[in-house]
C-alpha positions in Angstrom: -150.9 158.3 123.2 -150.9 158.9 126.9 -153.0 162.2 128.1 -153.2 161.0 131.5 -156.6 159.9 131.9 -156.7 157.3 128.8 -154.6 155.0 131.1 -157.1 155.1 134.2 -159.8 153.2 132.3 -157.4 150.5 131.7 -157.4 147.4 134.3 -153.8 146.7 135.8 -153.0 143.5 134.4 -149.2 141.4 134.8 -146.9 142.2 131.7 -148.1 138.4 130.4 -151.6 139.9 130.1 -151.3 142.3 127.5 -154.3 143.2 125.7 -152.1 141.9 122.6 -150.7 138.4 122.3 -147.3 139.5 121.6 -146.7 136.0 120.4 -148.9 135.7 118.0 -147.9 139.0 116.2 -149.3 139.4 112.1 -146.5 141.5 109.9 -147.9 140.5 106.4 -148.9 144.1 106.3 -146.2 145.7 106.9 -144.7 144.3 103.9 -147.6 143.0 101.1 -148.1 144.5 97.9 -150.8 147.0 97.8 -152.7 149.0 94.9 -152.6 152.8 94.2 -156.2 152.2 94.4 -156.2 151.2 98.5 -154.0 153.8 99.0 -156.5 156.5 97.3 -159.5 154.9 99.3 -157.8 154.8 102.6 -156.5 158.3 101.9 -160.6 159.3 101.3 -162.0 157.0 103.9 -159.4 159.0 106.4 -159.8 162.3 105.7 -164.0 161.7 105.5 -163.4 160.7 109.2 -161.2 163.5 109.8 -164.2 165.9 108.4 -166.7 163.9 110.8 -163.7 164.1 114.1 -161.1 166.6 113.8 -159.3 164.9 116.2 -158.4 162.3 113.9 -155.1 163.3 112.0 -154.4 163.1 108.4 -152.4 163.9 106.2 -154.0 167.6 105.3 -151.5 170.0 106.6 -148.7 168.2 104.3 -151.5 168.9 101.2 -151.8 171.9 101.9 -148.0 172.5 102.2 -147.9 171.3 98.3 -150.5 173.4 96.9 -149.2 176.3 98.3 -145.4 175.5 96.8 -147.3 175.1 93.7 -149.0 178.5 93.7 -145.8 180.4 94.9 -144.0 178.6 91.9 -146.6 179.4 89.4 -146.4 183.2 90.7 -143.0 183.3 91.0 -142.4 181.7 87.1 -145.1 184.1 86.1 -142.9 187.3 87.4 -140.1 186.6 87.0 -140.5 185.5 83.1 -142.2 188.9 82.7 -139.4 191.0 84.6 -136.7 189.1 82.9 -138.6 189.6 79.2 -138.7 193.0 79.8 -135.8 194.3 81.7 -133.2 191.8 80.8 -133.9 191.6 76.8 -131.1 191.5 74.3 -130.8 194.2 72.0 -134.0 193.9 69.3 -135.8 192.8 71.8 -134.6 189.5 71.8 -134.5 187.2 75.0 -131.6 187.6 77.4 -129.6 184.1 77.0 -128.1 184.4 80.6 -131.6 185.3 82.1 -133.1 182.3 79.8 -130.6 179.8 81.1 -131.6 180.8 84.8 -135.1 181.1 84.5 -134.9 177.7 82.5 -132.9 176.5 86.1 -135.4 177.7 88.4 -138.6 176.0 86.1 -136.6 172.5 87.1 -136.3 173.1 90.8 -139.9 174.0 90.9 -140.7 171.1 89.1 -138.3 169.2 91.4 -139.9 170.5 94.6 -143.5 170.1 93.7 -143.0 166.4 92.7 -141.2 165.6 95.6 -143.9 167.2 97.5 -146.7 165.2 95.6 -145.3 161.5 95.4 -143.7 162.1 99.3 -147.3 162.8 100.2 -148.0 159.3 98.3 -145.5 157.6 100.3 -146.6 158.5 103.6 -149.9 157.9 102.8 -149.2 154.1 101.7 -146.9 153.9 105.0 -150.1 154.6 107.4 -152.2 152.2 105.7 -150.0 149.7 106.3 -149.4 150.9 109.6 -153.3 151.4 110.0 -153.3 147.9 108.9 -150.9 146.2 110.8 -152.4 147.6 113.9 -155.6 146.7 113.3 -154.6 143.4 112.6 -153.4 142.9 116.4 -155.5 145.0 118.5 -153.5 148.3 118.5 -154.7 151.9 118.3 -152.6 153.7 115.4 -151.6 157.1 115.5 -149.9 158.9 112.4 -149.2 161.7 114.7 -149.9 163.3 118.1 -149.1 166.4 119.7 -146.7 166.3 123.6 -147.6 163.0 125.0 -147.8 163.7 128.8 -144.9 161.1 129.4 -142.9 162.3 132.7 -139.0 160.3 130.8 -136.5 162.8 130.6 -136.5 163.1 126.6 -140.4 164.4 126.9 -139.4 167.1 129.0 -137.2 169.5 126.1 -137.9 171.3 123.6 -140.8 172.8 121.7 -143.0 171.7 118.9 -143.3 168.4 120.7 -145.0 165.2 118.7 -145.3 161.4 118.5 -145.9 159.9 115.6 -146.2 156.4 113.8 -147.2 155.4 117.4 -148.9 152.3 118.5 -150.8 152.0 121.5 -153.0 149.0 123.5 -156.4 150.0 123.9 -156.9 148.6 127.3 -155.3 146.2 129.7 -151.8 147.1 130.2 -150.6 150.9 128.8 -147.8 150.2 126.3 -147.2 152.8 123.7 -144.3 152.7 121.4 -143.4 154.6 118.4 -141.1 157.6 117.5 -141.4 161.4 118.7 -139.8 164.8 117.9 -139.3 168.1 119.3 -137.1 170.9 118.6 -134.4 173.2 120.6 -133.1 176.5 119.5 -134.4 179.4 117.6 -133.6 181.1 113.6 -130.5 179.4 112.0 -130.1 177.4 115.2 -133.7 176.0 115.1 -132.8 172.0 115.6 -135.3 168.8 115.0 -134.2 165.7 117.3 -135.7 162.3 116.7 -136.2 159.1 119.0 -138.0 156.3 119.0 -139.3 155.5 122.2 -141.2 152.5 124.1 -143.4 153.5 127.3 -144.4 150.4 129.6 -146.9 151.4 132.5 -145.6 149.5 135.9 -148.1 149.1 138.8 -145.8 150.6 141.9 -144.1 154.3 141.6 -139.9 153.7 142.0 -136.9 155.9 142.1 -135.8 157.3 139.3 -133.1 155.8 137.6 -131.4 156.3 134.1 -129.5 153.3 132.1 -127.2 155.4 130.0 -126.4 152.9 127.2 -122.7 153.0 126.0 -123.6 151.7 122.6 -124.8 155.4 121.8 -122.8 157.6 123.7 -120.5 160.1 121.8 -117.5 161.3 121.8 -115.6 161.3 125.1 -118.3 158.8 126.2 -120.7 161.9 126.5 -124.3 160.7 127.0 -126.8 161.2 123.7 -129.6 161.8 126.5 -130.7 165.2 126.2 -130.5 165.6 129.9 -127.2 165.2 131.8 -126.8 163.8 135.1 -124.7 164.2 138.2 -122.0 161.8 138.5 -121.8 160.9 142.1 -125.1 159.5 141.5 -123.6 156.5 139.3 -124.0 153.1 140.6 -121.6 150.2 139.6 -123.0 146.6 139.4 -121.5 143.3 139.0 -120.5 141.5 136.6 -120.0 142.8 132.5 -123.0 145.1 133.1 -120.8 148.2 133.6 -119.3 147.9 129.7 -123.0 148.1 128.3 -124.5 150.4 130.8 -123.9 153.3 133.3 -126.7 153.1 135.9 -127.9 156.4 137.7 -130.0 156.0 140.7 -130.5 159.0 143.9 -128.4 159.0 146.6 -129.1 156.7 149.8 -131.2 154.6 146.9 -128.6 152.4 145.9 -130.2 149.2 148.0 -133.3 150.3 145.9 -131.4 149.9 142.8 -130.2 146.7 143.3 -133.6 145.2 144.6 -134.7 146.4 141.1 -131.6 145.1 139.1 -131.3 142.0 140.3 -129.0 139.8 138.2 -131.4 137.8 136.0 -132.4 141.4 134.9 -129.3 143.5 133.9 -128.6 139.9 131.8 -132.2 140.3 130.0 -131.0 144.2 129.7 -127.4 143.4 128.1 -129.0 140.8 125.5 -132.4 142.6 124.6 -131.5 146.3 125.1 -128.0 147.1 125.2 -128.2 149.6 122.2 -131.0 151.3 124.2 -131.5 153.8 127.0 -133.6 152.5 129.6 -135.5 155.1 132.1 -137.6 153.9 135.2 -139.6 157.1 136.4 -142.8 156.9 138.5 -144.2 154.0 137.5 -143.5 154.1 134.1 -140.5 152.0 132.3 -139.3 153.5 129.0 -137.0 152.2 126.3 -135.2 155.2 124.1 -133.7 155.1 120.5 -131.4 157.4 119.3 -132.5 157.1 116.2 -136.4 156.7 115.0 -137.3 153.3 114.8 -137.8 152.0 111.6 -141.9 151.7 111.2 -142.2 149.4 108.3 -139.1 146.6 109.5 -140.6 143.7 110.9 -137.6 143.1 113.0 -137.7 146.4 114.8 -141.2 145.4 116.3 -139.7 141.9 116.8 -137.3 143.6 119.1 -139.2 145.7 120.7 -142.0 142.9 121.8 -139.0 141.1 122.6 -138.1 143.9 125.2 -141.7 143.9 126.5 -142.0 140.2 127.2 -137.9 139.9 128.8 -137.1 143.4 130.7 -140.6 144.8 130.8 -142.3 141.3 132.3 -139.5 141.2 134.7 -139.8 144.5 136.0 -143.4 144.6 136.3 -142.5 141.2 138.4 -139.5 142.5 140.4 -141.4 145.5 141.7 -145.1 145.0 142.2 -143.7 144.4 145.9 -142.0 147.4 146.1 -142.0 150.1 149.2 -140.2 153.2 150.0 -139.5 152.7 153.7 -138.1 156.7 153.5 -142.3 157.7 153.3 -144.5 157.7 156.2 -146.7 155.4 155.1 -144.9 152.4 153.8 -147.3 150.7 151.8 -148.5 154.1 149.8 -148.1 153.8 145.9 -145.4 157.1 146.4 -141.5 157.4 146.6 -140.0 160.0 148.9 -139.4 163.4 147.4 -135.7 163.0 147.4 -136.3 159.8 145.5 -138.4 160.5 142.8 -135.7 162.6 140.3 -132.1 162.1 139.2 -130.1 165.1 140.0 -128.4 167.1 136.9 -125.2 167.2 136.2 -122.9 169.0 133.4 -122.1 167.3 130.3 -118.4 166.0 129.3 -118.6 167.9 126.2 -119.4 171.5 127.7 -116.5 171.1 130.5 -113.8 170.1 127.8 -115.2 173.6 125.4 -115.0 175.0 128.7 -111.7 173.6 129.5 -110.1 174.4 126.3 -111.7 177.7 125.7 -109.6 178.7 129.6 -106.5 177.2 128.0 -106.5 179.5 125.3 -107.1 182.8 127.1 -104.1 182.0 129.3 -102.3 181.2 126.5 -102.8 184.5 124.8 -103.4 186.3 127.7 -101.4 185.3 130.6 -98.4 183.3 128.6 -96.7 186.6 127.1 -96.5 188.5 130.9 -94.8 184.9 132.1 -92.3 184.6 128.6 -90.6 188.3 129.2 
């Protein structure tokens, strides 16, 4: 992942100079057979690293989580056989039925519980091998998980509890880091998880922000799934179809920006490659949101994704390593004028129809009986 200083040893290189030969991608191990017996020495070659550099993540915590379901379950069959055996007993001292029959019921979600816990654990480790695997077969860096990547996109910037995981990264050359990322909003009964995938592309000039809202994902009232909302009067119509697949938000006085950006051979790549997708540029980074985690062990998702990097991502990089703010001082500096650099918020179509129809009703009951006497 990005922690802003990984990137700086990199060497700025055009999007058709990846460290990777996107063309030349190997699957097979996304989807060949394996043996319990790889999976139990990858498992033991990962945590002996782990012991030898904490900093490389495995699959302890989630270990740990099952023995100590398992020792709470033991404890808990324990007392509660012996509290049921010897408060609840029938008359002679025989069992209660009723307390049999529940005790019985909680032995099976135990058992339920733990076994879940134990194969699950074998699952995920099978999925990183052959995510380990796959990476190492084309010159990726693979990480099962990694704590608030230090991305400035709008859907790093909520929440708590923030993590990447089953990400991919290049090692050098040209940053590009995809994979899927979670953080969580609210607190007690409220507590939410939210999920994306995500694709990061690094650019070599700083731009205006601007947002392609995808329609494909929007919800009801054509409400944006983005967890940040933004002002309207900063929308930006374009020619052609490419208002039915996106809404494109750019600041104000930027618009000539915009279009020197979204040129027409662009916003075609964008409708055919990334239409279900929200699209940020922000500094100069490009990223490519999910609303859903991607897939990790589909071939096709990847497919896609590469497919994004070589279209909209090599025509970007292309369409702006010429770019200047003429608002800045100093024209040629790498740097966008302040006014420039974020999207305004707005209010979300959601909250002002709750808002709307929450009015409604208190003149309804409030105001509507002074008006009917």
């Amino acid at each position: 992942m990005y922690d802003g200083s990984a990137y700086e040893s990199c060497v700025l290189m055009t999007a058709e100079q990846l460290a990777v030969d996107l063309d030349h991608i190997d699957y097979s191990a996304l989807t060949a057979p394996v043996t319990r017996a790889e999976v139990r020495a990858f498992r033991a070659q990962t945590n002996a690293a782990h012991r030898a550099d904490p900093n490389i993540r495995t699959g302890l915590a989630s270990a740990s989580k099952v023995i100590t379901i398992i020792a709470i379950a033991v404890f808990a069959s324990i007392f509660f056989s012996t509290i049921g055996g010897v408060v609840f007993s029938g008359a002679g001292g025989a069992p209660n039925p009723s307390i049999a029959i529940v005790l019985l019921v909680m032995f099976g979600i135990v058992i339920i519980v733990v076994l879940r816990g134990i194969f699950g654990a074998s699952a995920r480790w099978e999925n990183w091998m052959r995510q380990s695997r796959f990476a190492a077969a084309n010159g990726f860096a693979f990480q099962n998980s990694a704590p608030a990547p230090n991305f400035p996109g709008c859907v790093f910037q909520h929440g708590d509890s923030r993590m990447a995981y089953d990400s991919f990264a290049t090692p050098s050359g040209r940053f590009l880091d995809f994979g899927n990322y979670e953080y969580e909003t609210g607190s007690g009964k409220n507590r939410t998880t939210h999920h994306w995938g995500f694709l990061a592309l690094k650019l070599d000039r700083k731009l205006p922000n601007m947002v392609l809202d995808s329609k494909a994902n929007n919800g009801l009232f054509g409400a944006t799934n983005l967890p940040q909302v933004f002002s309207r009067d900063q929308v930006l119509s374009l020619e052609g179809d490419f208002d039915k697949y996106f809404t494109l938000y750019c600041p104000k006085e930027y618009e000539a920006d915009a279009l020197y950006v979204f040129t027409p051979d662009l916003m075609a790549l964008l409708i055919d490659d990334a239409s279900p997708y929200d699209v940020e540029i922000v500094d100069d980074w490009m990223f490519v949101y999910s609303a859903a985690p991607f897939a990790t062990l589909n071939p096709a998702v990847y497919q896609r994704l590469f497919r994004i990097v070589q279209t909209v991502g090599a025509r970007a990089v292309s369409q702006t390593e010429n770019y200047r703010d003429d608002r800045v001082a100093s024209p040629g500096a790498n740097i966008v004028a302040p006014q420039g650099q974020r999207l305004r918020h707005g209010t979300s179509i959601g909250a002002i129809v709750i808002f709307g129809g929450i009015a409604l009703f208190w003149a309804w009951t409030t105001l509507g009986p002074v008006f009917w006497k």
